[in-house]
GUMARTI-675643 format. One line per 10 residues: number of its first residue (from 1); their letters; for each residue x, y, z of C-alpha. Coordinates in steps of 0.1 Angstrom, whole numbers, padded with zeros to 4 digits. Example, Ala and Ser with C-alpha at 12.3 -4.5 7.8 and 13.67 -1.06 7.14 Angstrom:
<atoms>
1	AS	0123:-0045:0078; 0137:-0011:0071 $
</atoms>
This chain:
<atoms>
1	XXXXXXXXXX	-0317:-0641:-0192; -0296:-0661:-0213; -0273:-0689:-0195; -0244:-0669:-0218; -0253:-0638:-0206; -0251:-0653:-0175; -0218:-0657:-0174; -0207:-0626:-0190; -0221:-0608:-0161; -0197:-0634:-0137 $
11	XXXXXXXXXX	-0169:-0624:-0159; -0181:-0588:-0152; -0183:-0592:-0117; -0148:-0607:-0117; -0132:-0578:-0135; -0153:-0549:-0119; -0135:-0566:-0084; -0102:-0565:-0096; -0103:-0529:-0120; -0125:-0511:-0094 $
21	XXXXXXXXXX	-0102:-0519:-0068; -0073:-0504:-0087; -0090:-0470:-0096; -0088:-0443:-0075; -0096:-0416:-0098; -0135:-0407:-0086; -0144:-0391:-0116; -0130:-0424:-0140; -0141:-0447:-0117; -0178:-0438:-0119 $
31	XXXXXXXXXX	-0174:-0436:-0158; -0164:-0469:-0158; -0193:-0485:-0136; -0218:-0469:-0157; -0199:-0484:-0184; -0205:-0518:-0172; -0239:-0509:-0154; -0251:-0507:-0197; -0234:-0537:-0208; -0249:-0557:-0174 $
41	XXXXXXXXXX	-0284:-0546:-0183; -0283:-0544:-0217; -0293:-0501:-0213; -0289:-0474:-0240; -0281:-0447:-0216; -0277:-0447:-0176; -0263:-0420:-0150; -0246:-0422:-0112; -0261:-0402:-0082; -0244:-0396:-0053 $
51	XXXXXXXXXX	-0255:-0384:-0021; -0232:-0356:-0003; -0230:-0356:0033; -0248:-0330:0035; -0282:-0355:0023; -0285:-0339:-0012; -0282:-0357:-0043; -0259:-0351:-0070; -0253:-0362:-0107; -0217:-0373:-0110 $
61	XXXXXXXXXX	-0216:-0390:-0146; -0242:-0402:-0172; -0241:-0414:-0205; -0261:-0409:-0233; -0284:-0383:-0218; -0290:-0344:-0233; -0282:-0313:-0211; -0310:-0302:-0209; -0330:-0337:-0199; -0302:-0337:-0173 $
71	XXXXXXXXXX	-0306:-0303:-0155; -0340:-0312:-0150; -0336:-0346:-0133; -0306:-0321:-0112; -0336:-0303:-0101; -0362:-0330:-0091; -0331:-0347:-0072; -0321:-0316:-0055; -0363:-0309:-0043; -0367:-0341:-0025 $
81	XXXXXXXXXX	-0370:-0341:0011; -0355:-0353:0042; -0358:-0387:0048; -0352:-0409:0080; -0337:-0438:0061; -0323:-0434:0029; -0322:-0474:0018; -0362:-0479:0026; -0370:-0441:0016; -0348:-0425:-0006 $
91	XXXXXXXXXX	-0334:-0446:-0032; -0371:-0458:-0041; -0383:-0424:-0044; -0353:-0419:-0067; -0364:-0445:-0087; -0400:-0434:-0086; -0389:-0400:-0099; -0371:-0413:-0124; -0390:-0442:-0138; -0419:-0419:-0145 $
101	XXXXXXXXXX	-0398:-0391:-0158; -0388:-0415:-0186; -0420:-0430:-0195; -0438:-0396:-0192; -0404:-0387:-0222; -0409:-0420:-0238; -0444:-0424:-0241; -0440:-0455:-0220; -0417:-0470:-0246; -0385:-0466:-0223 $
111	XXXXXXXXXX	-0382:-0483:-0190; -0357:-0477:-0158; -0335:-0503:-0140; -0324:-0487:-0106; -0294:-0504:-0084; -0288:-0488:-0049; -0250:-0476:-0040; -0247:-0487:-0002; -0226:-0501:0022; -0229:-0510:0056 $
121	XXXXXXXXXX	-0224:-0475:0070; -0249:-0454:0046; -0264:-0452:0012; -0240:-0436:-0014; -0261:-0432:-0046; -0277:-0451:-0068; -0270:-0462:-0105; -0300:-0458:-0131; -0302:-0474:-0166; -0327:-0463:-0196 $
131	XXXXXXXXXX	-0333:-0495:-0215; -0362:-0502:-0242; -0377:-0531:-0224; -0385:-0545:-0188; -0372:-0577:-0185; -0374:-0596:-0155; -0346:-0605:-0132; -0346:-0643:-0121; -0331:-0644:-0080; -0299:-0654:-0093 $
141	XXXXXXXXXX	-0291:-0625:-0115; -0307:-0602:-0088; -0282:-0619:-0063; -0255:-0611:-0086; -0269:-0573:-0097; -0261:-0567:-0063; -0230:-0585:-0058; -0219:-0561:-0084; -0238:-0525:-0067; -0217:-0535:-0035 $
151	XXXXXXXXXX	-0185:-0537:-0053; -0189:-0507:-0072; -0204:-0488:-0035; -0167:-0501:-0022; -0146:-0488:-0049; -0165:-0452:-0047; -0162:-0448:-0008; -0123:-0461:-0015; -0117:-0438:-0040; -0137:-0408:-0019 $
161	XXXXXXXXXX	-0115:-0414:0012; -0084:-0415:-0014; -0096:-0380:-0025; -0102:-0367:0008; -0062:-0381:0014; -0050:-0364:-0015; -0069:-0328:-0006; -0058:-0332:0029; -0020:-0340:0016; -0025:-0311:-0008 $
171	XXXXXXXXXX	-0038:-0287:0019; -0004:-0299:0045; 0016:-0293:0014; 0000:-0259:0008; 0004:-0249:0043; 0040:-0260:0047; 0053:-0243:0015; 0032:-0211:0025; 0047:-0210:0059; 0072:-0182:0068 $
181	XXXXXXXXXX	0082:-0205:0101; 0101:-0230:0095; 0086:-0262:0098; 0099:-0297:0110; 0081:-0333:0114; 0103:-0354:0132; 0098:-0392:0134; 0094:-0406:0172; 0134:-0417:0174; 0137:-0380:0166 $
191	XXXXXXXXXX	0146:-0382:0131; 0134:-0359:0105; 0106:-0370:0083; 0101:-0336:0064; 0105:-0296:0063; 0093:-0270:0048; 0110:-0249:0023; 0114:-0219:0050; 0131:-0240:0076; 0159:-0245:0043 $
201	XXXXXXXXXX	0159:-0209:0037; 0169:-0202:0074; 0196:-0234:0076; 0207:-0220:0037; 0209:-0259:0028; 0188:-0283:0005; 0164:-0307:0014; 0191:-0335:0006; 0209:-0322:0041; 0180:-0319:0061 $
211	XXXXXXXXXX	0156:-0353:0055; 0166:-0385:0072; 0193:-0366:0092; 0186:-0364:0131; 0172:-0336:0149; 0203:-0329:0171; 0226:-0327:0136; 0206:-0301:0120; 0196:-0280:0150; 0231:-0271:0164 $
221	XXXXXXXXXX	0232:-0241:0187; 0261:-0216:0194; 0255:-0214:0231; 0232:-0232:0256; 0201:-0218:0247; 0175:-0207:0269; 0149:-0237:0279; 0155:-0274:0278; 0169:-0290:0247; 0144:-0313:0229 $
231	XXXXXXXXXX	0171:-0340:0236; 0170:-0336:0274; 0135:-0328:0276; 0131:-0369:0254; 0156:-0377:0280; 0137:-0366:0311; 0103:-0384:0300; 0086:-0362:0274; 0061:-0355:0260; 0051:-0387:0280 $
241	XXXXXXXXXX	0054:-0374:0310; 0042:-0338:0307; 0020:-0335:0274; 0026:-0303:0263; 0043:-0282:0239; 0082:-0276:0245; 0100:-0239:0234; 0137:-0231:0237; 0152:-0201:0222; 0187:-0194:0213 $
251	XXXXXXXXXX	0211:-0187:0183; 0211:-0218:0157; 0243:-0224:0141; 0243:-0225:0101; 0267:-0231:0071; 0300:-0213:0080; 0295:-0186:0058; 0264:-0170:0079; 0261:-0160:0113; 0239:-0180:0141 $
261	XXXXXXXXXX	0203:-0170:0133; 0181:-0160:0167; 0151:-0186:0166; 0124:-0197:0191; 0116:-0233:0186; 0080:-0248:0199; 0075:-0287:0194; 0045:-0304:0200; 0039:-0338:0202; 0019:-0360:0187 $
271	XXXXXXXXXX	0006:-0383:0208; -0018:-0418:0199; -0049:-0434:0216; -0027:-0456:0231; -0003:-0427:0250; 0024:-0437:0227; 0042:-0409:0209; 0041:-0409:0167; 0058:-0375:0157; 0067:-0341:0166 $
281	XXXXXXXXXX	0061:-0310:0149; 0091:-0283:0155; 0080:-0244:0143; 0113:-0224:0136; 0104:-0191:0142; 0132:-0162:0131; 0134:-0137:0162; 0159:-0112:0146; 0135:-0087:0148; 0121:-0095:0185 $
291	XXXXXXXXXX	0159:-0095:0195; 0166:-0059:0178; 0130:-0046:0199; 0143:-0058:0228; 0174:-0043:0223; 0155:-0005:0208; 0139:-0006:0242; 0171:-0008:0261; 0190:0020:0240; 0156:0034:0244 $
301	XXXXXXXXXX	0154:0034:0283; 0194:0041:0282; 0194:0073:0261; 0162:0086:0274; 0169:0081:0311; 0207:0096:0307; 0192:0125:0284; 0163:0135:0309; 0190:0133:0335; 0214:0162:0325 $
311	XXXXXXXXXX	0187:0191:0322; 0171:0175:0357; 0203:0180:0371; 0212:0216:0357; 0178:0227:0367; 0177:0214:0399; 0213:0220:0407; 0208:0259:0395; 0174:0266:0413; 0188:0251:0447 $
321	XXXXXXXXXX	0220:0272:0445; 0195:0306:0435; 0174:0298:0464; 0203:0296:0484; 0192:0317:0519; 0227:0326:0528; 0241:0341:0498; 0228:0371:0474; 0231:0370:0438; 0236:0400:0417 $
331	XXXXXXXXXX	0215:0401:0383; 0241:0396:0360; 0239:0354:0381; 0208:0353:0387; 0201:0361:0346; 0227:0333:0336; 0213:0308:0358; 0176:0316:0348; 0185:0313:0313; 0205:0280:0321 $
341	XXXXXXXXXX	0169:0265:0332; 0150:0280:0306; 0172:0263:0276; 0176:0233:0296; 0134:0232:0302; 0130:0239:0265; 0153:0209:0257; 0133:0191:0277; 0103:0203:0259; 0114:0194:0224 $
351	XXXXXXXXXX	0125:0160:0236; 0093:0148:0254; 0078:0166:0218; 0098:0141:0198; 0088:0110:0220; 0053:0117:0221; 0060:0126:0180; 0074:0088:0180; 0051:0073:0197; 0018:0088:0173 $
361	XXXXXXXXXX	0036:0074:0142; 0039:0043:0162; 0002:0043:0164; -0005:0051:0129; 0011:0083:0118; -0001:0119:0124; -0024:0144:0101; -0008:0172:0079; -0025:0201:0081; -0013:0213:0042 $
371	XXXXXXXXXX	-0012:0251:0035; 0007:0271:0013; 0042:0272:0027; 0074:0292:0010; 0102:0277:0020; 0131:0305:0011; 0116:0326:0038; 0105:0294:0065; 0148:0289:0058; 0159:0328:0063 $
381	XXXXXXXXXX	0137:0326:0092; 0152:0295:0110; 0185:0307:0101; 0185:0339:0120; 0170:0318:0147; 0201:0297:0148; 0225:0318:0139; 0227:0333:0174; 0239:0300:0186; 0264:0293:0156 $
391	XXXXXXXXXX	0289:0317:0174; 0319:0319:0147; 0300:0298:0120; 0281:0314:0093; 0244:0304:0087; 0233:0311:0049; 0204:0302:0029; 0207:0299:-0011; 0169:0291:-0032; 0169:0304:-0069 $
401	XXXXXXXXXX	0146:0333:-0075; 0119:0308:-0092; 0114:0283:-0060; 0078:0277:-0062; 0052:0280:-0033; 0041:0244:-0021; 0020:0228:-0001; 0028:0214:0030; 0024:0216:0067; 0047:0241:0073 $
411	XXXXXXXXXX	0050:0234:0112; 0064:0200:0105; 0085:0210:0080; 0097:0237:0102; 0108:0208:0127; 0124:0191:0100; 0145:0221:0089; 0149:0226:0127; 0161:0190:0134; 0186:0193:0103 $
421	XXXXXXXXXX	0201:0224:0116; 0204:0208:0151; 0222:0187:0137; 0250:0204:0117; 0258:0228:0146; 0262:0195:0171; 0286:0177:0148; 0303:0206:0128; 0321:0228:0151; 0338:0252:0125 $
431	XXXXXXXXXX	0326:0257:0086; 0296:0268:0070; 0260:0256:0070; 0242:0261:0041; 0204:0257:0035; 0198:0250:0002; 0170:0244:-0029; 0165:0228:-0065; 0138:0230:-0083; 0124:0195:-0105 $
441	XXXXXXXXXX	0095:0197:-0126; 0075:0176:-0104; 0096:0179:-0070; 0115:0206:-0049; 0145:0197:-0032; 0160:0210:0002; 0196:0201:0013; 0213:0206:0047; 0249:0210:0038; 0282:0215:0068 $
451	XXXXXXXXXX	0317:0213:0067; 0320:0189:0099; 0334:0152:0098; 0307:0137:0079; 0290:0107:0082; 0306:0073:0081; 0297:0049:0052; 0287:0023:0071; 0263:0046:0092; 0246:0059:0063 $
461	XXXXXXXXXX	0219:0033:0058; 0209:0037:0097; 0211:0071:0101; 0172:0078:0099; 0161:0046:0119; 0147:0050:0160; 0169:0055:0183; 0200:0049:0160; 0235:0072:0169; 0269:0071:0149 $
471	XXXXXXXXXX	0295:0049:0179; 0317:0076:0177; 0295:0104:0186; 0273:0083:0215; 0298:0099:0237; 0309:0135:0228; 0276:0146:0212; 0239:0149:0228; 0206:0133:0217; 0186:0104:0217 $
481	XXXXXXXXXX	0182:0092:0181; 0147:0105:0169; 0159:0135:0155; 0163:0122:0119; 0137:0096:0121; 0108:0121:0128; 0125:0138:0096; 0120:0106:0074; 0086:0105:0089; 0073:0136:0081 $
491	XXXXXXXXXX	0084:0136:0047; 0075:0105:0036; 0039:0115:0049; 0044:0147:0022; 0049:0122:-0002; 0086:0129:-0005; 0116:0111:0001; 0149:0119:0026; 0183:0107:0019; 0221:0113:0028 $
501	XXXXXXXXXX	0242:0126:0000; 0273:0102:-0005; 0289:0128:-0031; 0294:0155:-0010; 0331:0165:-0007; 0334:0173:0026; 0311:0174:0054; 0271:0157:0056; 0248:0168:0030; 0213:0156:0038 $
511	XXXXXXXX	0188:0162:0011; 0145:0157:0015; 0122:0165:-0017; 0085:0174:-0016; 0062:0171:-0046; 0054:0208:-0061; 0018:0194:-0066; -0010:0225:-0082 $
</atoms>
């Protein structure tokens, strides 16, 4: 080689140093050492190969080279097989493959220049250049040829372990923002380095607020919670003392405008080789709903245990005094108190009914058996049931002529009827109870209509949950809050919908409709 051409490729190894260095972009940064791989050896076309670390070769850029010519050097690369060491094995059989791929193309007219891509810890790939003559390499331009592979072998593993960064940042990004906890990373002076967008939906504040701030500024409670406050617990030693994660639960203050916000708070430290401690990561979990299941399951024990109690007590209290050995009871007595127990053994009936009812769409709902069912009649029918118990009230059903036959399991819309009606003669002691039907083109509707005190507004939208009962009437009225629930269920599992009626003049007016279907 020429003593000018010499130092052009000094110059080159100058600025690959100082540009290669700077790149980080993988896929520009191979472009541009096969750029200067060309100009260095004086090639017409050339291509980069990089070995995954899974051991198979890949081509990552190439210049010069058809489609087609390429797929098939993909294809010998991606046959070759395992090697023990890829410097004395690999890389020359790379060479190999392609050196007499191009003269077998070339007629022998073209020749390869191969330079390995390796650093001390493994081979990376290898750069081959096409160029129309062999050439020989003195030592000193072989010295610098590979002066030049190393630095390029560098920048690629820098910018692979930049890349890996950046998908690793990308994926922690992708996780926090994805989150429905909220998500803290404190600093190890307990300052926060950075949230999540969930933790600022729970606080209702920006990031501005939250960043930079210390822990015990954001995380305010309205009452000692329960567990040791990440404060004390830094205080007392941790995590340094006792690696492992810290929870404490209580009611986080926010802005004034929102109420405290239940939350159970795990942190887990972060701890180096060293036993030092770098960060913390807090999880914010909302417990709303935990709080309102723990507190179901007490109104649950609380309504069912008083509830079982009162017929357990009648029937007991009336089949001790009519066993009573030292007093006779005449008929007319012993009928009252027999049908005492029955009625209260049938109410205890229908309630375990409703529980185990409950407790089926708790574990995933319960099959319709769908028939043809006419609801006028199922409604005259339930209504001369009841109206024995209405005493002074009147009972009346009102469908037009037309109501259509539908289909539906008539048993379970039987207990909803039956549960309506319940109802209205518990909460309306005087008035009139209608039963009544609309016909849609694609729907029926069925209303349950009184003349009692209504329901409240602000009891409307809880009227059909588990378990729910109206304040006022916990204490005058009987039942255990699965009444209307079971009602939602059942229609909703027609397909139909059940709601209160907030335009009825006086009195509750609850509607359900069923699709007509064929």
């Amino acid at each position: 080689m020429l003593p000018d051409y010499r130092v052009r490729q000094r110059d080159y190894l100058l600025e690959i140093a100082q540009a290669l260095t700077q790149e980080l972009d993988l896929d520009n940064l191979l472009n541009r050492i096969l750029d200067i791989s060309l100009d260095l050896l004086s090639g017409q076309a050339g291509l980069i190969a990089l070995r995954s670390e899974r051991g198979s070769w890949q081509i990552q850029s190439s210049r010069n080279l058809q489609p087609a010519f390429l797929r098939y050097l993909e294809q010998r690369l991606s046959n070759l097989p395992e090697f023990g060491d890829p410097t004395v094995q690999e890389i020359p059989e790379i060479n190999r493959i392609l050196n007499d791929i191009t003269r077998a193309v070339s007629g022998g007219l073209i020749n390869g220049v191969g330079l390995p891509l390796a650093t001390r810890q493994r081979v990376m790939g290898v750069i081959f250049i096409f160029r129309s003559y062999s050439g020989m390499f003195s030592a000193n331009d072989r010295l610098l040829l590979r002066s030049f592979a190393s630095q390029a072998a560098i920048a690629i593993q820098n910018a692979q372990l930049y890349a890996i960064v950046t998908r690793e940042n990308q994926r922690l990004d992708a996780l926090l923002n994805s989150a429905a906890d909220g998500i803290m990373i404190l600093e190890n002076d307990l300052q926060i380095e950075r949230c999540n967008p969930a933790l600022l939906r729970m606080l209702n504040t920006d990031q501005d607020h939250v960043v930079g701030q210390l822990h015990e500024k954001i995380i305010r409670w309205a009452k000692p919670p329960q567990g040791q406050t990440l404060e004390d617990a830094v205080a007392n030693g941790w995590p340094l003392t006792e690696n492992a994660a810290l929870y404490v639960e209580g009611d986080l203050l926010r802005s004034d405008s929102l109420p405290p916000l239940p939350v159970g708070i795990t942190y887990a430290p972060l701890v180096d080789e060293n036993g030092r401690l770098g960060n913390i990561i807090a999880n914010l979990r909302d417990i709303t709903r935990f709080r309102q299941a723990e507190e179901v399951k007490s109104t649950f024990i609380s309504i069912v245990s008083h509830e079982l109690k009162t017929p357990v007590a009648l029937i007991k209290g009336y089949v001790s005094t009519l066993r009573r050995q030292d007093a006779e009871w005449d008929k007319e007595i012993l009928n009252e108190g027999l049908e005492v127990i029955e009625e209260e053994a049938d109410r205890l009936s229908l309630m375990i009914e409703n529980l185990l009812d409950a407790s089926r769409l708790q574990a995933g709902g319960f099959s319709l058996k769908r028939a043809d069912v006419n609801l006028p009649d199922l409604a005259r029918r339930l209504i001369e049931r009841f109206q024995t118990q209405a005493g002074q009230r009147k009972l009346r059903a009102d469908f037009p002529a037309d109501f259509p036959v539908i289909m539906a399991d008539e048993a379970r819309i039987e207990q909803v009827l039956n549960n309506l009606l319940t109802n209205a003669l518990k909460y309306a002691p005087d008035g009139e109870i209608v039963v009544s039907g609309q016909v849609r083109p694609d729907t029926v509707i069925v209303c349950v209509s009184d003349q009692g005190p209504g329901i409240a507004p602000e009891d409307i939208p809880y009227v059909f949950d588990r378990f729910y009962r109206a304040p006022e009437m916990v204490k005058n009225t009987k039942g255990a809050g699965l009444g209307l629930y079971l009602c939602r269920s059942i229609i909703e599992a027609h397909g139909g919908r059940i709601w209160v009626d907030g335009g009825a003049s006086r009195g509750a007016r609850i509607c359900f409709s069923l699709p007509r279907g064929e």
